[in-house]
DRENPA-3360 file (N, C-alpha, C; in nm, 2 decimals, always signed):
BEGIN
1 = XXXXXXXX = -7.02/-9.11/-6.50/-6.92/-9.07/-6.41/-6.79/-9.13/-6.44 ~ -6.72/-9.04/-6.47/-6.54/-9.09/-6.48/-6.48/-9.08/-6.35 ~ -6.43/-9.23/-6.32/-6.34/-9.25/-6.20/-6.24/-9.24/-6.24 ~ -6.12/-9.19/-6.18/-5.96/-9.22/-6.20/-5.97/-9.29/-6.09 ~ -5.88/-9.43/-6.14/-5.85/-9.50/-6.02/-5.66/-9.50/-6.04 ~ -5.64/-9.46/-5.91/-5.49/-9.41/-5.87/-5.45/-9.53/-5.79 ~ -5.40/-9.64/-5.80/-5.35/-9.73/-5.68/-5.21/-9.73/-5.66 ~ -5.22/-9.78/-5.52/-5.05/-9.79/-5.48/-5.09/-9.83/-5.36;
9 = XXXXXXXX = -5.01/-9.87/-5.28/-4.94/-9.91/-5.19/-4.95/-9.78/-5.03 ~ -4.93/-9.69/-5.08/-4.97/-9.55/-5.06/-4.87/-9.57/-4.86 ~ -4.74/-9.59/-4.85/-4.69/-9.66/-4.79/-4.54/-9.55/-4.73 ~ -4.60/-9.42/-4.68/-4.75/-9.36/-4.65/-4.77/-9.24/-4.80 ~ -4.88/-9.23/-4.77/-4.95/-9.17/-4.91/-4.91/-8.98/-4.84 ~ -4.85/-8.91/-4.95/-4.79/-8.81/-4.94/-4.85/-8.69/-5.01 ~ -4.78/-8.58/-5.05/-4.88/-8.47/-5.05/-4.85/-8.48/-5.20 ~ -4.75/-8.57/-5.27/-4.76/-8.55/-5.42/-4.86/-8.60/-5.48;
17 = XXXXXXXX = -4.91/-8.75/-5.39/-5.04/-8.79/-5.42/-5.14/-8.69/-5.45 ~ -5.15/-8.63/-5.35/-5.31/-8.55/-5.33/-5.26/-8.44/-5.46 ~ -5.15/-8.41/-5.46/-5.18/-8.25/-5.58/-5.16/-8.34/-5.72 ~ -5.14/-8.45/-5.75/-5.13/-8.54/-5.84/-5.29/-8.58/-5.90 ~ -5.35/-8.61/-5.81/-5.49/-8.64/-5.80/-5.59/-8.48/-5.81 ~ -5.55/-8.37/-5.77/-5.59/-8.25/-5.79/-5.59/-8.18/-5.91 ~ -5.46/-8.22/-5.95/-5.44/-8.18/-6.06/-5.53/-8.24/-6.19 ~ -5.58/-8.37/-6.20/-5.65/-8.41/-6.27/-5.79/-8.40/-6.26;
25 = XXXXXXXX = -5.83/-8.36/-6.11/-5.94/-8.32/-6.10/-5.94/-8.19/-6.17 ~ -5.88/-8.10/-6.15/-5.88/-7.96/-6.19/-5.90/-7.93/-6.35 ~ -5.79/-8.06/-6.43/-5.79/-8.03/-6.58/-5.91/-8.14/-6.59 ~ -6.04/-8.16/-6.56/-6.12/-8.24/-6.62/-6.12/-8.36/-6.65 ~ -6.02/-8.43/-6.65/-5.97/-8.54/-6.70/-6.05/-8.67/-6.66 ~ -6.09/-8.60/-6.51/-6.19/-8.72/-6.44/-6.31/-8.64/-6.36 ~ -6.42/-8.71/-6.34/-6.50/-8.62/-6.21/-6.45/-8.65/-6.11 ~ -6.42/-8.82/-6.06/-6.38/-8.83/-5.90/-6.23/-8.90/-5.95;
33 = XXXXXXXX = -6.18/-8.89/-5.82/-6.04/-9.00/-5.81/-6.08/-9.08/-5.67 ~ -6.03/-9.20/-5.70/-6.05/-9.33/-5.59/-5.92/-9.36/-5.58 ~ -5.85/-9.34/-5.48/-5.74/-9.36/-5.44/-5.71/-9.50/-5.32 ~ -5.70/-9.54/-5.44/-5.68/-9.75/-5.40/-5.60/-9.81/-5.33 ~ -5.62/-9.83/-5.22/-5.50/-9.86/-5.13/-5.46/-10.08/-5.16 ~ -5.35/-10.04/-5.25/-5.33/-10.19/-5.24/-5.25/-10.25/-5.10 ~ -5.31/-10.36/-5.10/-5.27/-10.46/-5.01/-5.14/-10.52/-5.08 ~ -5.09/-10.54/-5.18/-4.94/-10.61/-5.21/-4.94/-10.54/-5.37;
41 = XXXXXXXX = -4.88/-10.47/-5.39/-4.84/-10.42/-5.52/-4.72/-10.56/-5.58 ~ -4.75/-10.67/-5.70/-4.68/-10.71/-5.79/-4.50/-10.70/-5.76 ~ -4.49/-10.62/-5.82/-4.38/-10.56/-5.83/-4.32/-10.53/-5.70 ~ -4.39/-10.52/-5.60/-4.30/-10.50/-5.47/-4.30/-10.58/-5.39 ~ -4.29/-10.70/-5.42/-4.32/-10.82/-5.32/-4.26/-10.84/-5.16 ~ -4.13/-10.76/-5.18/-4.05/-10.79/-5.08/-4.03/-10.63/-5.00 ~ -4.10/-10.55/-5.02/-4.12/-10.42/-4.98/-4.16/-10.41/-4.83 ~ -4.14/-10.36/-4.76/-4.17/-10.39/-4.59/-4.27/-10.27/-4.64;
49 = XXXXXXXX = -4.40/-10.36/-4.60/-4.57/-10.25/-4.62/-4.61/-10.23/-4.45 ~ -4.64/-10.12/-4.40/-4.71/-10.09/-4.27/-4.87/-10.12/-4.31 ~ -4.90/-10.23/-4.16/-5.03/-10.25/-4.21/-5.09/-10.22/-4.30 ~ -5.19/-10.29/-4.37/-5.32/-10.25/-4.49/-5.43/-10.13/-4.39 ~ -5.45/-10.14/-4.29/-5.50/-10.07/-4.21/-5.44/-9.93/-4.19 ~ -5.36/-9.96/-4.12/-5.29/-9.87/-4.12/-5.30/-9.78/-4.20 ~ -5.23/-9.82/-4.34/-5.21/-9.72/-4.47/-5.33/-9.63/-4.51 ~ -5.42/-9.74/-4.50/-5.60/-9.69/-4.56/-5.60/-9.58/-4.46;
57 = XXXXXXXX = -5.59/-9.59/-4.35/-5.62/-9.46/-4.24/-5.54/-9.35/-4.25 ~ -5.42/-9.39/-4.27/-5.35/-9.27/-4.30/-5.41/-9.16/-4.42 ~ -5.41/-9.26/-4.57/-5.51/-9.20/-4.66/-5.63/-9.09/-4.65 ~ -5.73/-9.21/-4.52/-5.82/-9.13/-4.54/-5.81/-9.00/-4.47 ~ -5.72/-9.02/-4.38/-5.71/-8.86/-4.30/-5.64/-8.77/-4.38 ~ -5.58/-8.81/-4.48/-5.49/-8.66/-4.62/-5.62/-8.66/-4.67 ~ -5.70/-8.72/-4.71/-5.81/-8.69/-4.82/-5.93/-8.62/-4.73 ~ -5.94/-8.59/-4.62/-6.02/-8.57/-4.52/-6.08/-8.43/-4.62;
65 = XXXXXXXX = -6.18/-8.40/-4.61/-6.26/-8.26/-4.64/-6.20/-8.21/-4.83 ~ -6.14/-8.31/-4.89/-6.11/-8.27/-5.02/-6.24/-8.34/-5.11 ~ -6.31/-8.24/-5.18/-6.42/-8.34/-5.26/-6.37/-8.39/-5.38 ~ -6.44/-8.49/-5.41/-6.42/-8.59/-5.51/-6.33/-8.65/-5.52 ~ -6.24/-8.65/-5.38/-6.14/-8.73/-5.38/-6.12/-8.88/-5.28 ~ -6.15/-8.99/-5.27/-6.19/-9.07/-5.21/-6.10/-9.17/-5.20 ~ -6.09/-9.24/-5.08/-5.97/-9.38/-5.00/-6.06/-9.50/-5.04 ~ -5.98/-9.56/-5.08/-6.10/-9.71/-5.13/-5.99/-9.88/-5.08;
73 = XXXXXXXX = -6.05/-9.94/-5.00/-5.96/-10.03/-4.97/-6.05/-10.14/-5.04 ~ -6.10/-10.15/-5.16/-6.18/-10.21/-5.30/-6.08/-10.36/-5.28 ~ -5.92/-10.35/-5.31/-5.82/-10.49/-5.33/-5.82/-10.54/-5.20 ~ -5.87/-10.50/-5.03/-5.81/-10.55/-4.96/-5.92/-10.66/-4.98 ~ -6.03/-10.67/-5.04/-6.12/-10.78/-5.06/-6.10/-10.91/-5.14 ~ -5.98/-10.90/-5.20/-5.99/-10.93/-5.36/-5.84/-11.03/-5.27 ~ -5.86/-11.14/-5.39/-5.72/-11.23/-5.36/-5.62/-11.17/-5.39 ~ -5.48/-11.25/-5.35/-5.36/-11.16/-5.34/-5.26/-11.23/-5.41;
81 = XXXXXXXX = -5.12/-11.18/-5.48/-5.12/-11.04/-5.52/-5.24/-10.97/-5.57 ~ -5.23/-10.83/-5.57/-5.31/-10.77/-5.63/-5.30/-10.69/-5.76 ~ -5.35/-10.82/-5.86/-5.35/-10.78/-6.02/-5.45/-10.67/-6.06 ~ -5.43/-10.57/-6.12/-5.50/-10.45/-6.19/-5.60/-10.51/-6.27 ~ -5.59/-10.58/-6.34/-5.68/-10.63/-6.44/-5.82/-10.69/-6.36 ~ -5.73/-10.74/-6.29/-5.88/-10.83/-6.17/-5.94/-10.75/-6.05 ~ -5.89/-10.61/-6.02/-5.95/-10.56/-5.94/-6.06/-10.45/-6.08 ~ -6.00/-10.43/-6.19/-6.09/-10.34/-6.24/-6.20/-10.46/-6.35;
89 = XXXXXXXX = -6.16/-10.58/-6.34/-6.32/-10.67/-6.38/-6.44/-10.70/-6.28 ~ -6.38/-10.67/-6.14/-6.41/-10.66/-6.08/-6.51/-10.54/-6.03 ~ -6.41/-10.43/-6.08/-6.50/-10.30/-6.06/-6.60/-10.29/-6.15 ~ -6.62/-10.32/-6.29/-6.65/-10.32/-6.40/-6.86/-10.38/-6.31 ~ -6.78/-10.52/-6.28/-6.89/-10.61/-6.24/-7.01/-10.50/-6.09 ~ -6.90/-10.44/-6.02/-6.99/-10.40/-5.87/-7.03/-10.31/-5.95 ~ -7.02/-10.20/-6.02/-7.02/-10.05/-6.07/-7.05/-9.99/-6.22 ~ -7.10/-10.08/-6.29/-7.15/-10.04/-6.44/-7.19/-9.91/-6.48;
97 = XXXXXXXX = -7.22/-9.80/-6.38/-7.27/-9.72/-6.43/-7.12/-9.58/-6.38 ~ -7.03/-9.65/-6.38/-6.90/-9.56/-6.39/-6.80/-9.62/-6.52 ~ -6.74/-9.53/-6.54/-6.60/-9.60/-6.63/-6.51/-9.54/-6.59 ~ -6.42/-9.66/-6.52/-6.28/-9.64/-6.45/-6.16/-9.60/-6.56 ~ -6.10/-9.49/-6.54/-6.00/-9.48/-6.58/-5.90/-9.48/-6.49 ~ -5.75/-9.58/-6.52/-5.68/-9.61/-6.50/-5.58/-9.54/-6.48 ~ -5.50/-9.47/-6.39/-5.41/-9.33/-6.38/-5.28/-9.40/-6.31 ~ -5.14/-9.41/-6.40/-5.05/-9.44/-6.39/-4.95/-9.37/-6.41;
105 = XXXXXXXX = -4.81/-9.37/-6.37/-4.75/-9.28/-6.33/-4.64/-9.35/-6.52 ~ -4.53/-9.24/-6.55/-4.43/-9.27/-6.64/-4.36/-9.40/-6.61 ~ -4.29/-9.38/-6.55/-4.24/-9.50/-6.45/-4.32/-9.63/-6.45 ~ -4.42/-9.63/-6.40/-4.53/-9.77/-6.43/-4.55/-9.79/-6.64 ~ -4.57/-9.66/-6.69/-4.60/-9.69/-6.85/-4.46/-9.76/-6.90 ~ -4.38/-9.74/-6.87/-4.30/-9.83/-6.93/-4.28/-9.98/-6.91 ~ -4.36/-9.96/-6.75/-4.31/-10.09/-6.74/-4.46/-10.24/-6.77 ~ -4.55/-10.13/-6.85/-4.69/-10.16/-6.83/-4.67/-10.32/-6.96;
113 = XXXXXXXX = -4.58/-10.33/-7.00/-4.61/-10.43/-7.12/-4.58/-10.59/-7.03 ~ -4.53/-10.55/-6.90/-4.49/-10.66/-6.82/-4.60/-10.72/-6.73 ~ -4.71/-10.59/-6.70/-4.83/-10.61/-6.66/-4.88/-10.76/-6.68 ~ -4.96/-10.81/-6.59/-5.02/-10.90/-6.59/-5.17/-10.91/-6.67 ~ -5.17/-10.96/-6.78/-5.26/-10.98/-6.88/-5.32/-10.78/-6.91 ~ -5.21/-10.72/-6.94/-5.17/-10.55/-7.00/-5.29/-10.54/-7.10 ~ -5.27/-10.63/-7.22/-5.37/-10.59/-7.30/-5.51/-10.59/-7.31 ~ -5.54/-10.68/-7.20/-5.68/-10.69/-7.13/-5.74/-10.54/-7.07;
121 = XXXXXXXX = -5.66/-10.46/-6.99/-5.66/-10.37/-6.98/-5.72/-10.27/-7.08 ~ -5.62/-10.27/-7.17/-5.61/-10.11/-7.26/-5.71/-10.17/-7.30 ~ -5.81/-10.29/-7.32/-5.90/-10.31/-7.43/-6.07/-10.27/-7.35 ~ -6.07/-10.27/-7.20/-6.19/-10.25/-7.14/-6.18/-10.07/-7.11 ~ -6.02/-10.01/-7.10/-6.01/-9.85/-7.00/-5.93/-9.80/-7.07 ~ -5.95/-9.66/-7.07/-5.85/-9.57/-7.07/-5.76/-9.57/-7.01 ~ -5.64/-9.50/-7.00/-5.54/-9.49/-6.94/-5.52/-9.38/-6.94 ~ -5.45/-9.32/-6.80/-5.40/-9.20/-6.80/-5.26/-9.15/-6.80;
129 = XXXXXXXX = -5.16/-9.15/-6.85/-5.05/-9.10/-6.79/-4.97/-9.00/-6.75 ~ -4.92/-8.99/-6.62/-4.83/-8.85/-6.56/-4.73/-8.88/-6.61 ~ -4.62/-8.77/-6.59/-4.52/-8.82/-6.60/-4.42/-8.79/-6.48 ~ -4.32/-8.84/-6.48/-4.23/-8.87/-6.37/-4.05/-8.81/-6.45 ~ -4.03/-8.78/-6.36/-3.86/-8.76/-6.38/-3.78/-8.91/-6.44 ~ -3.68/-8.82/-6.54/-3.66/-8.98/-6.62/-3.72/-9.06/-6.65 ~ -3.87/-9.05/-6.70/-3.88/-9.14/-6.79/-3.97/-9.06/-6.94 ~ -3.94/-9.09/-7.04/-3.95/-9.03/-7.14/-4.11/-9.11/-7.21;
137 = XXXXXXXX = -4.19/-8.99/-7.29/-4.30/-9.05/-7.26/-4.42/-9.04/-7.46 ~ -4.39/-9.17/-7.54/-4.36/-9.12/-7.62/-4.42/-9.27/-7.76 ~ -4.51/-9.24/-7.83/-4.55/-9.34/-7.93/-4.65/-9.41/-7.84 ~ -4.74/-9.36/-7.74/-4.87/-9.39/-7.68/-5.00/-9.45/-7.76 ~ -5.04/-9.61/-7.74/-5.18/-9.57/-7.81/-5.28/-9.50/-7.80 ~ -5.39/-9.53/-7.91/-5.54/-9.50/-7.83/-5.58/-9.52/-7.73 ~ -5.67/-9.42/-7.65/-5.72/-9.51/-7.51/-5.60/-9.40/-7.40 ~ -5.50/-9.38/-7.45/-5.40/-9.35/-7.34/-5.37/-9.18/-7.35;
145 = XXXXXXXX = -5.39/-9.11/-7.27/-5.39/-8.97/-7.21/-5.26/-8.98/-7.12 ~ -5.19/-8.89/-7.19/-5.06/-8.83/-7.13/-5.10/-8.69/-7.03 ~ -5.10/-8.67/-6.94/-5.16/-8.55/-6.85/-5.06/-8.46/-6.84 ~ -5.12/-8.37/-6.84/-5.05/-8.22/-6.85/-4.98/-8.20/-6.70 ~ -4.93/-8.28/-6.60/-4.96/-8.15/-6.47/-4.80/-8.21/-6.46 ~ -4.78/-8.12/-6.33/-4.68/-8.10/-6.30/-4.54/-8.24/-6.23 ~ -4.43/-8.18/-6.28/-4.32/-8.30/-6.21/-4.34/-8.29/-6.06 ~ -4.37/-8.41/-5.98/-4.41/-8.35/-5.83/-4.23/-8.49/-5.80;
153 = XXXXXXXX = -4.15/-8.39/-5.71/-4.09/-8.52/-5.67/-4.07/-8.54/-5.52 ~ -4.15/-8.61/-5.50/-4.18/-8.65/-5.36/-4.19/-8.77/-5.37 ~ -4.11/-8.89/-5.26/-4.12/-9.03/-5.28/-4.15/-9.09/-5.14 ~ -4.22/-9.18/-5.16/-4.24/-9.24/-5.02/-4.16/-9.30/-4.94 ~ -4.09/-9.39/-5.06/-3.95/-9.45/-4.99/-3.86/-9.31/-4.90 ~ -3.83/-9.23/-4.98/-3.74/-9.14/-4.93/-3.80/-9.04/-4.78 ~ -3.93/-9.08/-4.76/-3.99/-9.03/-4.66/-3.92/-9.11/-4.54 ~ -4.02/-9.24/-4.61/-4.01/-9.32/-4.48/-3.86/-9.40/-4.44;
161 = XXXXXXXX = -3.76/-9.29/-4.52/-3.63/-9.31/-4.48/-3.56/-9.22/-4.39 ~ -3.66/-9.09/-4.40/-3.64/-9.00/-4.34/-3.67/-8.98/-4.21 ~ -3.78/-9.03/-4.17/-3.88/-9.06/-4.09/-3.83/-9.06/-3.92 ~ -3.71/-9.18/-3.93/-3.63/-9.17/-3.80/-3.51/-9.08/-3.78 ~ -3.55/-8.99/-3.90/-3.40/-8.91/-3.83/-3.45/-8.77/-3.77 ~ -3.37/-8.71/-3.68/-3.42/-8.64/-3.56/-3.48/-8.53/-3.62 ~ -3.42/-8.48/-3.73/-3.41/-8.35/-3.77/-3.59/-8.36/-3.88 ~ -3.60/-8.45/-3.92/-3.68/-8.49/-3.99/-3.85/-8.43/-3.94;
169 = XXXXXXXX = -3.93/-8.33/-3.99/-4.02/-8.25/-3.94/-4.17/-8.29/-4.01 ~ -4.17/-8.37/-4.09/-4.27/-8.42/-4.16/-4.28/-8.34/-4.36 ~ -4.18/-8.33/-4.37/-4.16/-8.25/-4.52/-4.28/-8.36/-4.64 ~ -4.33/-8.30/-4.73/-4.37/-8.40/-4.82/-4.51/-8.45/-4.73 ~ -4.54/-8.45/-4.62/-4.66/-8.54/-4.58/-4.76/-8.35/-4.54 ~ -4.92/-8.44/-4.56/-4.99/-8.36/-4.47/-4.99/-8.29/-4.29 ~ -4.97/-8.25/-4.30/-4.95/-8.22/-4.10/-5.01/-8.33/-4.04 ~ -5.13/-8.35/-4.07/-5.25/-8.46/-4.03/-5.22/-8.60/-4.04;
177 = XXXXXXXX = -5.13/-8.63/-4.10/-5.11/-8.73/-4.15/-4.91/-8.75/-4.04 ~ -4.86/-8.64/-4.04/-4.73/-8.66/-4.00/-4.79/-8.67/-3.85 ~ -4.87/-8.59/-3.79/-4.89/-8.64/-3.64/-4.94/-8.73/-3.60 ~ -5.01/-8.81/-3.71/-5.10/-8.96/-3.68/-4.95/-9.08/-3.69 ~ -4.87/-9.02/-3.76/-4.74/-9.12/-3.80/-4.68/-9.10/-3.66 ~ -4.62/-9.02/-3.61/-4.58/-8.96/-3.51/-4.66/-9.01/-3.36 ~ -4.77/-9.01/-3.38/-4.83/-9.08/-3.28/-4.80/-9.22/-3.22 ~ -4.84/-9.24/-3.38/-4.83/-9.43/-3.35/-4.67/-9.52/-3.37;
185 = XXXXXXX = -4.60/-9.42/-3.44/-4.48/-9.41/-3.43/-4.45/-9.55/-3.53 ~ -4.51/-9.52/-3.62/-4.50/-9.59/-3.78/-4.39/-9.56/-3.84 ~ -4.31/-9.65/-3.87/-4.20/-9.62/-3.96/-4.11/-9.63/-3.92 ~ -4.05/-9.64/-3.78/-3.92/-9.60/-3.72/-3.89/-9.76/-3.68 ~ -3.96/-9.88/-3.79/-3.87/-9.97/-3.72/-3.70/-10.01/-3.83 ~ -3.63/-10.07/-3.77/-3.53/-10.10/-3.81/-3.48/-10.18/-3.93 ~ -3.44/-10.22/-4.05/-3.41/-10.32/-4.13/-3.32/-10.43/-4.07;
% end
């Protein structure tokens, strides 16, 4: 069984996600995707994150009735920050009879040599990569899949920027997901 594991922050997880993760389902690339809800992404330390709870629930209600597509809160277990390398020796250990492939966006491959113990990585998984607007994608090792699918540009930041302003209708999110926001009224606090 080939897993793509997709992580982020998912802060809130949007509809480029899900056609991002479809699209790899579709081109074979993987049988399932696990869509990893981290508790502190590295690199975003200082990022205002809505609950770990929260996020995961929002997840699982976009991924609601899509198969092979699955919410995994796998890191909220795991010490923190949450390093790639130690949630997937980790996975390696609960799960032997999958091989996780690692699915990262352009944006993250460039920045992957910064990664925390990177080479450990490419030496147990494959890698997958999308690509993203501006970033150029190019002299890849073995092990590493450049994926065919589409520029999706939808950002979460830019969502959950959008979020408090009046006019703002839920663009980029699932309906399901913009009424559960709307409910609880996530996002509208102030800086």
């Amino acid at each position: 069984m080939r897993t793509g594991l997709y992580g982020g922050t998912f802060n809130p997880i949007h509809n480029g996600h899900i056609q991002l993760s479809q699209a790899l389902l579709d081109a074979h690339l993987v049988d399932e995707m696990w869509l990893l809800v981290s508790p502190q992404n590295p690199f975003k330390v200082n990022q205002k994150l809505l609950d770990d709870n929260a996020r995961l629930q929002l997840a699982e209600l976009a991924v609601k009735n899509i198969p092979n597509l699955t919410v995994s809160d796998y890191e909220f277990h795991l010490p923190r920050p949450s390093y790639m390398v130690h949630t997937l020796e980790h996975l390696r250990q609960d799960f032997p009879e999958r091989e996780f492939i690692l699915i990262i966006g352009a944006d993250n491959w460039e920045r992957f040599p910064m990664w925390y113990k990177h080479e450990e990585i490419l030496a147990h998984h494959k890698l997958i990569v999308y690509p993203r607007t501006g970033y150029e994608l190019k002299d890849v090792p073995e092990g590493v899949t450049i994926a065919n699918t589409p520029l999706i540009d939808i950002s979460s930041t830019e969502i959950r920027e959008n979020i408090s302003k009046p006019n703002y209708k839920g663009e980029g999110l699932s309906p399901i997901v913009w009424e559960e926001i709307k409910k609880k009224g996530y996002y509208t606090y102030e800086d």
